[in-house]
Every structure is written in structure tokens, then in C-alpha cells.
C-alpha positions in Angstrom: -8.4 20.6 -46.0 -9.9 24.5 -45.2 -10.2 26.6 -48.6 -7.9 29.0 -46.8 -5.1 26.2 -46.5 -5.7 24.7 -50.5 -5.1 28.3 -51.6 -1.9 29.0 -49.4 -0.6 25.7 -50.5 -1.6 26.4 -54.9 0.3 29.9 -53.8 3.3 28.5 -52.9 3.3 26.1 -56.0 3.1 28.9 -58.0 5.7 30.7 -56.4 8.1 27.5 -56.4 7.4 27.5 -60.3 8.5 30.8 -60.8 11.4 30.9 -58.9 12.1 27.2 -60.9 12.0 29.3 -64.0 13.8 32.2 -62.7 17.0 30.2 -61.7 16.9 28.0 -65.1 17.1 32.0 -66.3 20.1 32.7 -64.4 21.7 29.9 -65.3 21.2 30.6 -69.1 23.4 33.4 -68.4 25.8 32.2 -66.6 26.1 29.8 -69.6 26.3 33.1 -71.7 29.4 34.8 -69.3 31.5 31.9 -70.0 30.9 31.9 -73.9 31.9 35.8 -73.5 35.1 35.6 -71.7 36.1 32.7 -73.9 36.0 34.5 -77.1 37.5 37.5 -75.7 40.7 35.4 -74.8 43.7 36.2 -76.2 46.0 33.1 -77.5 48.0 31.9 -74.4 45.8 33.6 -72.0 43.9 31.7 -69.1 40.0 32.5 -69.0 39.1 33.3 -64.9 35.6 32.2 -64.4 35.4 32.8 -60.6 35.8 36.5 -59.7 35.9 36.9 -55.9 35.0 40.6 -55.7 32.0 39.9 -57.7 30.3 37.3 -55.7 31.2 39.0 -52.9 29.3 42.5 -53.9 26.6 40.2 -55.1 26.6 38.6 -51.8 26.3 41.9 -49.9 23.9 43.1 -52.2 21.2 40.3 -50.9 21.9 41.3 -47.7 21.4 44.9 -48.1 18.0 44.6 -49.9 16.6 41.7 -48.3 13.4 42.7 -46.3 12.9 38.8 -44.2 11.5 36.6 -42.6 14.5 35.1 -43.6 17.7 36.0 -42.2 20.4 38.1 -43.9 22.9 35.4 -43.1 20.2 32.4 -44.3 19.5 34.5 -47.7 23.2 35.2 -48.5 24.1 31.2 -47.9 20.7 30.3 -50.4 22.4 32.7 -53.0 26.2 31.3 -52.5 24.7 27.9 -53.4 23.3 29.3 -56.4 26.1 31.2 -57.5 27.9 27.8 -57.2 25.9 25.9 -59.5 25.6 28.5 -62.0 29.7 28.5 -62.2 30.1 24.9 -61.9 27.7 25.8 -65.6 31.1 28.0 -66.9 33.9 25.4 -64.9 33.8 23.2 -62.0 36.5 23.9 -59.9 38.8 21.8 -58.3 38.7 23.1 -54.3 42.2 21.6 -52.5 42.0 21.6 -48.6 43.2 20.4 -45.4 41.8 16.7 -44.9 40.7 14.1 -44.8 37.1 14.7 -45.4 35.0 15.9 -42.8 37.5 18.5 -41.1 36.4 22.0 -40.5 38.8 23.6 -43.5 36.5 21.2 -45.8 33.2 23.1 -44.1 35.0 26.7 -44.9 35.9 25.6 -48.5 32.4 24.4 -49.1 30.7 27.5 -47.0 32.7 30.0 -49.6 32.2 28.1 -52.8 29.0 26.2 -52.1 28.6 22.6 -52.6 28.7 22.2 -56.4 32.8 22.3 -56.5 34.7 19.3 -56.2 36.5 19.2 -52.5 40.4 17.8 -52.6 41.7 16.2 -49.7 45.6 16.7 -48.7 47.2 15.5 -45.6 49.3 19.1 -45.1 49.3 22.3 -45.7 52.4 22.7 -48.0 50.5 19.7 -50.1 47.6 22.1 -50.4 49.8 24.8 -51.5 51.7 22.8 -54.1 48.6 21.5 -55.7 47.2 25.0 -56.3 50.7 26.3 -57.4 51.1 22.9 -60.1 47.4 24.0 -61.5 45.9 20.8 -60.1 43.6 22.5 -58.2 42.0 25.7 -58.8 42.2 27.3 -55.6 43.0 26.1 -51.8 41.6 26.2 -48.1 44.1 26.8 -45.3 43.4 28.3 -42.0 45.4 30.9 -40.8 44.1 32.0 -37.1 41.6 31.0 -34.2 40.1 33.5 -32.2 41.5 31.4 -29.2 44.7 29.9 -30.1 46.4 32.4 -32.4 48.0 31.9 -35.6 48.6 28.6 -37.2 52.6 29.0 -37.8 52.4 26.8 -40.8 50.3 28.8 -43.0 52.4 32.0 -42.6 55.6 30.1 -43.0 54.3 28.8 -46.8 53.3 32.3 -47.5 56.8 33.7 -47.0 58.1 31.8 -49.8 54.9 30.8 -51.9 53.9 32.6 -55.3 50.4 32.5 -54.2 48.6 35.0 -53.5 45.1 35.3 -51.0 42.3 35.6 -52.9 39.9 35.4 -50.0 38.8 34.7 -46.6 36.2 32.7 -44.4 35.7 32.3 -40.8 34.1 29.5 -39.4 32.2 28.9 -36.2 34.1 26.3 -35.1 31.8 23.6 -32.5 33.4 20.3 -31.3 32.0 16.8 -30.7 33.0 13.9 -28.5 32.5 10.4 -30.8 32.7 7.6 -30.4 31.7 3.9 -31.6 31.2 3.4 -27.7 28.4 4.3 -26.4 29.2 5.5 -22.8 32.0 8.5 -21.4 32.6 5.5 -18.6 33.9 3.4 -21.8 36.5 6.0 -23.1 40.1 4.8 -22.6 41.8 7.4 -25.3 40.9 10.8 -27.0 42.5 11.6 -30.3 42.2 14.7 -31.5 44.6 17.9 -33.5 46.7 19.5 -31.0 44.1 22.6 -31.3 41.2 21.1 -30.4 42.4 19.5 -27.7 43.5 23.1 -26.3 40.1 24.5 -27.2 38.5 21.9 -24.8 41.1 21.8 -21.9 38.8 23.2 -19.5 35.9 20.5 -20.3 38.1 17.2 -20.4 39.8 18.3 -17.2 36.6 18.7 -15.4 34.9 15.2 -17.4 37.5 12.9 -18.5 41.1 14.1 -16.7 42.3 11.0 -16.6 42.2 9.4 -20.1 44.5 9.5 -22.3 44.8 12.4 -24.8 46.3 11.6 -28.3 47.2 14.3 -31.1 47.0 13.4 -34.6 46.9 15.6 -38.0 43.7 16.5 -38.1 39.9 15.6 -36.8 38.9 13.8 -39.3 41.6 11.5 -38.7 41.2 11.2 -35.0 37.4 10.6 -36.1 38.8 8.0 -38.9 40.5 6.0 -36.1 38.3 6.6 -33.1 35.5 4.5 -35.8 38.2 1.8 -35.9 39.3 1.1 -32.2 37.2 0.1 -29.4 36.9 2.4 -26.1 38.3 5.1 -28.0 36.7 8.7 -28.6 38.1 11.8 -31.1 36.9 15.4 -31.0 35.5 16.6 -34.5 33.0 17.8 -36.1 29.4 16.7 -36.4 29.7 16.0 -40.2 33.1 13.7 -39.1 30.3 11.8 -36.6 28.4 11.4 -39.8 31.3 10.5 -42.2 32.6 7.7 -40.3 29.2 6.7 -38.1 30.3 7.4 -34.7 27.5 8.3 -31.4 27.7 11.9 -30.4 28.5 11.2 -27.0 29.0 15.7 -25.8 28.0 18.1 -28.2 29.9 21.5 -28.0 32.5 20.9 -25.7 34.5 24.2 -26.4 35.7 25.9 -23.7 34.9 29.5 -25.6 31.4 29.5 -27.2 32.7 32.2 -29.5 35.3 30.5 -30.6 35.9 31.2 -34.4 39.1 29.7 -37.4 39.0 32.2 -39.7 40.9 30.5 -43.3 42.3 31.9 -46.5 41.7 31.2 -50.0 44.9 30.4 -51.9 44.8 30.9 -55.8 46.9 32.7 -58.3 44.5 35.8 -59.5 45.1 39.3 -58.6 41.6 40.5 -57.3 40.0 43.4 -58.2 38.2 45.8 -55.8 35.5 45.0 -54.4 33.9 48.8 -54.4 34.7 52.3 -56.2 33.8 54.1 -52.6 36.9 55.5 -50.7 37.8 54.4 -47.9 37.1 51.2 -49.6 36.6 49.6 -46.3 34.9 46.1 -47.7 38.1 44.8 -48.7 41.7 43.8 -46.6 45.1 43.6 -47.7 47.8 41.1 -46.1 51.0 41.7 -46.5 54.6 40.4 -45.0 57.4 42.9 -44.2 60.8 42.9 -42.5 63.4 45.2 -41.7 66.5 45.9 -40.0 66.4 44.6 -35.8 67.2 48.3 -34.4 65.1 50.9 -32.3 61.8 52.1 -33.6 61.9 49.7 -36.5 58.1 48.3 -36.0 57.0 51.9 -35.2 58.6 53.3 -38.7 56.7 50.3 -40.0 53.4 50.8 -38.7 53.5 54.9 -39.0 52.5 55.2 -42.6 49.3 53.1 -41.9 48.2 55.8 -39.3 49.2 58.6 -41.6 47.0 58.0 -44.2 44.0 57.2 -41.9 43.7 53.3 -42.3 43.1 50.7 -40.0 45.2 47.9 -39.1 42.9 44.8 -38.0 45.8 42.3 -37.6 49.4 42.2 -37.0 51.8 38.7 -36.0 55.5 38.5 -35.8 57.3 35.3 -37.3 61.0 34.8 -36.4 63.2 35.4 -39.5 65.4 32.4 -40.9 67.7 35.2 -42.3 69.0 36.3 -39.0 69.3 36.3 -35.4 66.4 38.5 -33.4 65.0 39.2 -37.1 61.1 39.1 -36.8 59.1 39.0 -40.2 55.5 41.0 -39.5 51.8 39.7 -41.2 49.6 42.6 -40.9 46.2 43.3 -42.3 45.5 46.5 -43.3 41.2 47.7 -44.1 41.4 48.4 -47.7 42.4 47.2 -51.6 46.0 48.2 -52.5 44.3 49.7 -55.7 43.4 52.2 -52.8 45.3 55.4 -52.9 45.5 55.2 -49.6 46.6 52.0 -49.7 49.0 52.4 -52.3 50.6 55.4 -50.6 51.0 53.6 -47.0 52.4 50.8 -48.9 55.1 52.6 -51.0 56.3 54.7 -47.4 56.3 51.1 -45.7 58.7 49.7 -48.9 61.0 52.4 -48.1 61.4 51.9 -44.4 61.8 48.2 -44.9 64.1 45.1 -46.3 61.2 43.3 -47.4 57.4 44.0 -48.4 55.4 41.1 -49.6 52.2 42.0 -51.0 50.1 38.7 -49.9 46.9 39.8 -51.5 44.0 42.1 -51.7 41.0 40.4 -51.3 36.9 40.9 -50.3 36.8 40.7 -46.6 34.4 37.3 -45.2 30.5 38.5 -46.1 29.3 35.7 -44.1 
């Protein structure tokens, strides 16, 4: 071994030391913010330990100051998983999500709360919000929209009626595998798959397998679950379902939109603070659910108070009513934290002009 290579080598032991020592630190005080806030409680009160808005500044923080090699995107995930330990120090949380294990919704709860929470399977979405609302779990992983295939309708019908509020959001490069315990495309009888993927890969089956059999079930990690127990049988999922239930990656990213992109919500009961002081407070997003009378001009008298007071709208969707006939209920998203003036303002205009507002949350946009 060259000199030149020893010393390198005793650098970066040195280095790993200190950043040993460093974390063991952070930790320590961690340890210390949960002693505070729990004898600042008030009799009756619940303690919050996780505080979106404040991983998420601390998130962007590491991004704005770090100088490389390693990526912005690299540094902030290194720091999420340290954040995670250090409040699984205060209270490990209880993470409910869409299962079984190994679907994406499971890699977008563990890419927002890093891998020291526990991950809770549930076979629907409406189990997922009923855990969270009976305090079984601490907060919950849905998805709510793919860049490709719109809205998931099931998500926005549970928010119509839920007590829940969003408390955050993640999106999720989503890739898809073909798996299978056969080795071969020629041996594939059957695909199972959820009805999403299976439109996310149209083009590709049509032009490779158009002739087998295509099979929807509740999720991936199901089809991936029974594609590892029957014989010329193959399921689209994820690489970590491949993993899970030891099936051969037989196509890797078989998506018919390289781009394409679930963006889910985090469902919990916690008002969130702002994330910045800075107006327009442009780091944040509020959701919220309004309806009004089915007459002309009704979605423009909606929509005008958001151009008036100079916000953007990044997403609207329309939901028939169950109320009434031709009755549309509208999600919109709307840059900004309803502590916003702003905000506030365009909000109280829209409450005027409607039948029903629905505040669904303010919450840190997706930092990574």
C-alpha cells in the first residue's frame, strides 16, 4: 500500500469518527426535545413529536447549503434517515399504508419518514384511514394522483367525509417489473397486476405479450404474492416485491412513460404550521374541497378569488356530488399555507361564493 493511499484511508477514519460522534450528539438532543415538550404538556393534551414543517425546512436547508460531490437529492435522503432515527429516540411511529408489503405507497411512506418507523399494512384505503382516525396508527400513506392516469377516485371520496386532515405529500418515481418464478417471457400464461399498472404498461404488453392473459388484483404486491405461488404466471411490481417474495426479474421498466410519477398524501390529525415567515410563502400547498350551486359561472366565481390575490393554482379535479344531480365537488391546490393572508383572504371570498369549503390541509410541499 503507497503512503499516499494509508494516509487517505487514516483520513477517512478519522472523519467517519467524527461524524460517529457528531450524530451520537444529535441524537442526545433529540432525546432532550422530547423531555421538553413532555413537561410542557398540559394535563389531557397529546405531545406531537413529528413536526412536518420542520423536517421539511431542515430538509431544504441541506440542500441549499450543500457544496457536493454528493447530490442535493442524495444529501437530503442521508439526512431524512437521520432525522428518522433521532425521532424514533422521542416516539416510534406507527406508519399505516396501502399493502401488502412491498407496494409503492410502502416505498413513499418509508422515502418521507425514513426507515426507522414501523410500516402498517392494510388491504384498502378506507382501512388506512380508519386506523389513523382510531389512533392506531400515527399517520397514513395513500396516493392521490399519477402523472399518467389521473386521480385515484378513492382517496378523494374518503377525504369528503374524513376528519383527517393532509399533513404532507410525496411523489414517487414510479418503475415497473415483470416477475416471475418462471424463468422465460415464452412461459408466461397470466399477468396479474392493479388495474393502474397494467394501464401504465399497455403499450409494452401489447407489443410483447398481447396475447396472455391480463388479471387485476388489489395491489402489486399481491399480484407479486400470487405470481411466487403459481407456475407460468408473471405480476408487474416493484423491484423490492421481486425481492419480498423471490421472483426473476424477467423486463425491467416496462412503463410506457419514463416520467411517470404517484405523487401520495400523508394522513394524520395535526394542523401544520408554516413552513416559512417569507410572503408569498410559496414552499407550502393548501388542498381544499368546495362545492356550490350547479348554475352559470359557478366554477369561475370559485376560482376568481385565487387570481385576485395573486396565487397559483397547481391542481384542480371535479368529483360528482352524492347530494345532487350534475353537482360536482372541486379538489384544488392552491401555492401557499392558509396562515397566508393571502391565503386566508382567497379562502374567506371562496366560503362566500360556495355551499361547501373543506379545508383538507396545509402542508410543506414534497422536498424530495
Amino acid at each position: 500500500m503507497s503512503d499516499d493511499l494509508k494516509q487517505i484511508r487514516d483520513q477517512i477514519d478519522d472523519i467517519d469518527q467524527q461524524i460517529q460522534l457528531l450524530l451520537n450528539q444529535r441524537a442526545l438532543c433529540a432525546k432532550k426535545v422530547a423531555d421538553a415538550k413532555l413537561a410542557d404538556i398540559q394535563e389531557g393534551e397529546d405531545v406531537i413529536f413529528y413536526r412536518p414543517e420542520r423536517e421539511a425546512a431542515v430538509l431544504r436547508k441541506v440542500m441549499d447549503r450543500n457544496q457536493g460531490p454528493i447530490s442535493n437529492e442524495e444529501m437530503a435522503r442521508l439526512f431524512r434517515e437521520v432525522m428518522s432515527i433521532c425521532l424514533a429516540l422521542e416516539q416510534p411511529m406507527r406508519i399505516a399504508f396501502l399493502g401488502p408489503e412491498g407496494t409503492f405507497t410502502q416505498a413513499a411512506a418509508l422515502k418521507h419518514f425514513g426507515h426507522s418507523v414501523k410500516t402498517v399494512p392494510f388491504s384498502s384505503i378506507d382501512e388506512v384511514f380508519r386506523e389513523v382516525d382510531a389512533n392506531s396508527c400515527h399517520y397514513g400513506v395513500v396516493p392521490v394522483e399519477n402523472s399518467t392516469e389521473g386521480v385515484i377516485s378513492h382517496t378523494l371520496d374518503m377525504l369528503i367525509e374524513s376528519p383527517l386532515k393532509i399533513c404532507g405529500e410525496v411523489s414517487l418515481r414510479i418503475h415497473h417489473y415483470l416477475m416471475s418464478s418462471a424463468e422465460s417471457l415464452s412461459a408466461i400464461k397470466k399477468i396479474y397486476s392493479h388495474q393502474q399498472s397494467f394501464a401504465q404498461c399497455r403499450d409494452w404488453l401489447d407489443s410483447r405479450l398481447p396475447n396472455v392473459d391480463r388479471i387485476t388484483v388489489s395491489s402489486n404486491a399481491e399480484a407479486a404474492r400470487l405470481a411466487s405461488q403459481e407456475e407460468g404466471v408473471a405480476a408487474i411490481a416493484s423491484n423490492a416485491a421481486a425481492e419480498i417474495y423471490q421472483l426473476h426479474l424477467l423486463a425491467e421498466k416496462i412503463e410506457d412513460n419514463p416520467d411517470n410519477t404517484t405523487r401520495f398524501i400523508i394522513l394524520g390529525k395535526q394542523d401544520v404550521d408554516a413552513s416559512s415567515n417569507t410572503l408569498p410563502n410559496t414552499i407550502d400547498k393548501t388542498s381544499i374541497m368546495v362545492t356550490s350551486a350547479n348554475q352559470s359561472g359557478t366554477l369561475h366565481s370559485l376560482l376568481k378569488p385565487i387570481a385576485e390575490n395573486g396565487l397559483s393554482m397547481t391542481r384542480i379535479e371535479s368529483r360528482p356530488s352524492r347530494s345532487g344531480l350534475w353537482q360536482y365537488l372541486f379538489f384544488i391546490d392552491i401555492d401557499g399555507h392558509i396562515s397566508d393572508p393571502a391565503v386566508a383572504s382567497a379562502l374567506a371570498e371562496i366560503k362566500q361564493q360556495s355551499s361547501i369549503l373543506k379545508i383538507l390541509g396545509s402542508y410543506p410541499k414534497a422536498v424530495l
